[in-house]
C-alpha positions in Angstrom: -12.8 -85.1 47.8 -11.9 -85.4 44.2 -14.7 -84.7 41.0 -16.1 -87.2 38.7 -13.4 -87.4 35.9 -14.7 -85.2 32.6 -13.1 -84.8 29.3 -14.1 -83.1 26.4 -12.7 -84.9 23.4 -12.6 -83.5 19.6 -14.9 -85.3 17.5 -12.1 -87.3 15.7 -11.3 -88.9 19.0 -15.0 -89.8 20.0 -14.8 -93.4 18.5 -11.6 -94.4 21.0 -13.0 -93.8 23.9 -14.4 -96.7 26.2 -17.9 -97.5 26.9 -16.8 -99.8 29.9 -14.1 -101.5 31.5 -14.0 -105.6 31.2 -15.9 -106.6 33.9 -17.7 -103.5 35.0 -21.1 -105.4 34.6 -20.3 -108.4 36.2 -19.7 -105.9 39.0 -23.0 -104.0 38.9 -24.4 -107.9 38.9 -23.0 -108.4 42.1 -23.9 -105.0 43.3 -27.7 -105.6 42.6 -27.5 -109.3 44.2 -26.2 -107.7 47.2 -28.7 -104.7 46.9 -31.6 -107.7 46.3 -30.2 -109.6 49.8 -30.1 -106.7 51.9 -34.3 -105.7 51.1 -37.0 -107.8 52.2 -39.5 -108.4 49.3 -42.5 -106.0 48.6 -45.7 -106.2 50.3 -47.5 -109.1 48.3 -44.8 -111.4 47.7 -41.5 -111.5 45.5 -40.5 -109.1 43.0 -43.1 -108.7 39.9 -42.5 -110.9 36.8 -42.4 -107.7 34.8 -39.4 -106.1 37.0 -37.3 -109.4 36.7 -37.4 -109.6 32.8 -36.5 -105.7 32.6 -33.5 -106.5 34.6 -32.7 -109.7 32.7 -32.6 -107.3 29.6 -30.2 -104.9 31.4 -27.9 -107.8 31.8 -28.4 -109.3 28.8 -27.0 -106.0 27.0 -24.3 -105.5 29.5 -23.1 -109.4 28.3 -23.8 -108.3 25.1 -21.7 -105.1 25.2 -18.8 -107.1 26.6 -18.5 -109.0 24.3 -18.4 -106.6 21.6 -15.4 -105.3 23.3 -13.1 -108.1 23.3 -10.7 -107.9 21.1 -10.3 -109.7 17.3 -7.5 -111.5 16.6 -5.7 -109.5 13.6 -5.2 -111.7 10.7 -1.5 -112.7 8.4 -1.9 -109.4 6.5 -2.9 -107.2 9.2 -0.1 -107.7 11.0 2.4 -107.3 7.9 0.4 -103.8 7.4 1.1 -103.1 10.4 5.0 -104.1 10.9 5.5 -102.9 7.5 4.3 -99.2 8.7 6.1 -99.2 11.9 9.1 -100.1 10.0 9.1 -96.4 8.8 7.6 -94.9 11.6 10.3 -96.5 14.2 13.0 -95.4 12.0 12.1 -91.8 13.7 10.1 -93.0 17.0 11.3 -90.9 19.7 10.4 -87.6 17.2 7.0 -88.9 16.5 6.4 -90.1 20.5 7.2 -86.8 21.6 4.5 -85.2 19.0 2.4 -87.3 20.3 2.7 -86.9 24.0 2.9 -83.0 23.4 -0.5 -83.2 21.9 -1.7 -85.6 24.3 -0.8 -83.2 27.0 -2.1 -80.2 25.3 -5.5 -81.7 24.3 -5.9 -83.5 27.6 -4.0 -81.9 30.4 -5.8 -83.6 33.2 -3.5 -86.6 32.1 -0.2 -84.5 33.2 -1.0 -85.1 36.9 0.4 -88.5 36.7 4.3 -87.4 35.7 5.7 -84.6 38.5 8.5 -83.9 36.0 6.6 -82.1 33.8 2.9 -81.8 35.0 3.4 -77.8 35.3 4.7 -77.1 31.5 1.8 -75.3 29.6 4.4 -74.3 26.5 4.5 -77.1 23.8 8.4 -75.9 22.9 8.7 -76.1 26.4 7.6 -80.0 26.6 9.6 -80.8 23.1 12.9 -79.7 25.1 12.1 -81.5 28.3 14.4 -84.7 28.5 11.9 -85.9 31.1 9.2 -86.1 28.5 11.2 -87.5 26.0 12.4 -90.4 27.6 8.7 -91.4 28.4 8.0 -91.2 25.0 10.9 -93.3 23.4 9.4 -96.2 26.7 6.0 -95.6 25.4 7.6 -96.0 21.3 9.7 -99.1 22.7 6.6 -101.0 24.7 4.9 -100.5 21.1 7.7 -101.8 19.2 7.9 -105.0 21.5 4.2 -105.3 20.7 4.5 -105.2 17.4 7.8 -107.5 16.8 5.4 -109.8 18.8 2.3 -109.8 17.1 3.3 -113.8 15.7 2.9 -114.8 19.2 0.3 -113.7 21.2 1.0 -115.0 24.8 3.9 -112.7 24.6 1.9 -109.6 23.6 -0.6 -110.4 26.4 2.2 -110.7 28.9 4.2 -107.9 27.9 0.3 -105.7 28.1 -0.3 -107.5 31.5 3.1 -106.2 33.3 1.7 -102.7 31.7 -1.5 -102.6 33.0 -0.7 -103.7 36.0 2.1 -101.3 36.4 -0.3 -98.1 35.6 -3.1 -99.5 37.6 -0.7 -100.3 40.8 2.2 -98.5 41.1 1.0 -95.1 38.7 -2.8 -95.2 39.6 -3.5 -93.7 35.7 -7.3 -93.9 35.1 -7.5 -96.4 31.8 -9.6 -94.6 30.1 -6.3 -92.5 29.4 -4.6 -95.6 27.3 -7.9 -94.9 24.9 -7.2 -91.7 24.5 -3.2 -91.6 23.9 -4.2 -94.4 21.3 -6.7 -92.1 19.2 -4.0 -89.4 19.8 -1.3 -91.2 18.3 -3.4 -92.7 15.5 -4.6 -89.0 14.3 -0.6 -88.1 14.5 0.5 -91.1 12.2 -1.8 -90.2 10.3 -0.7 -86.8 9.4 2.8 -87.4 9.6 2.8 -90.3 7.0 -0.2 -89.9 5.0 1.4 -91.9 2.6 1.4 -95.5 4.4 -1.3 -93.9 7.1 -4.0 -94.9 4.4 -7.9 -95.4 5.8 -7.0 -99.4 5.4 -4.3 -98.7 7.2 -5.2 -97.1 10.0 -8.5 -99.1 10.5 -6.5 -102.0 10.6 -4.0 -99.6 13.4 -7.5 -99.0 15.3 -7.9 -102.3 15.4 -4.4 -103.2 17.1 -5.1 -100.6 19.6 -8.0 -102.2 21.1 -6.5 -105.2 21.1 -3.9 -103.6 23.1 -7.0 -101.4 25.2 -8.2 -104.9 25.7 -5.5 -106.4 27.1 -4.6 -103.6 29.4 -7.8 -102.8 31.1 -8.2 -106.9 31.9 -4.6 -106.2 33.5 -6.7 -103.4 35.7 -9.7 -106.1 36.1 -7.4 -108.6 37.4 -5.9 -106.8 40.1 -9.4 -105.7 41.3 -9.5 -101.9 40.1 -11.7 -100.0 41.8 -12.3 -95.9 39.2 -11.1 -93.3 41.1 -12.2 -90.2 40.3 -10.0 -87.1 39.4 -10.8 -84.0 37.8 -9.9 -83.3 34.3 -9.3 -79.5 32.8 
């Protein structure tokens, strides 16, 4: 029987990491209309007037909390910022995806359990010569660079994150919350690697392409009816 999945995140990562999946309260809605079915009504008669508006403020701020999570449309110069600095971080991607999977891994090794190539390595040399690992990280580079060539057209950026989400939620089982993560990963590691594009205009308008993209992927998980399942984390 597998533990509630844990993480413990540095403090720099804290602001990528989801409060709730798309759809999560419509799901608790449906949970307590079942719940509210099943149990016959207190002595006395219905439920109290008092009890019904506390739980049409609960669902109020779930709405509410949805919302705030759907993602912004990036604007003509955000995009150009951001093609403009993937230009030069592209010119070197399958370098900089293997930083950033090797720090992924080492900061979060509960996420290794999803690749049997190289779930065991603990040495971060060891990782940077593992051909397994790098050929996920020039597919994890390339699915970014098809995002970003797309960015004009935005049916083909929420197709491309569909067949993704779907994929990981299907056929790889990978908890989301992971895609959160990896993003705040790789954000710290552009950052440092090209502090001189990577400036805090920059990468707030980065942070806001990778929710777009957390957006998009966790509806992917929505759609196909994802159901959390727990693992443990170390």
């Amino acid at each position: 029987m597998s533990a509630r999945l844990s993480v413990s995140l540095p403090p720099s990562l804290a602001p990528y990491l989801p409060r709730a999946l798309p759809g999560a309260s419509e799901l608790l809605r449906r949970r307590r209309r079942m719940m509210s079915g099943r149990e016959s009504p207190p002595p006395g008669g219905p439920m109290e007037p008092e009890e019904e508006e506390e739980e049409d403020e609960d669902e109020e701020e779930e709405e509410d909390e949805e919302r705030r999570e759907r993602a912004e449309p990036l604007s003509d110069a955000e995009r150009e910022i951001i093609q403009d600095t993937w230009g030069r971080v592209y010119e070197n991607c399958e370098d900089v995806g293997v930083s950033v999977l090797i720090r992924f891994f080492v900061n979060f090794p509960s996420a290794k359990q999803y690749f049997s190539q190289f779930q065991d390595m603990e040495d971060p040399e060891e990782m940077e010569r593992s051909s397994q690992l790098r050929h996920h990280a020039r597919r994890v580079m390339n699915a970014i660079n098809t995002v970003v060539e797309n960015l004009h057209d935005p049916e083909k950026v929420s197709s491309v994150l569909a067949l993704v989400g779907k994929a990981h939620a299907i056929k790889h089982k990978v908890e989301p919350m992971y895609f959160k993560i990896l993003s705040g990963v790789m954000l710290e590691v552009l950052s440092e690697d090209f502090p001189e594009c990577f400036t805090q205009e920059v990468q707030m308008v980065w942070t806001k392409l990778m929710g777009a993209v957390y957006w998009h992927v966790t509806g992917a998980y929505t759609e196909v009816g994802w159901v959390q399942v727990s693992s443990s984390a170390v």
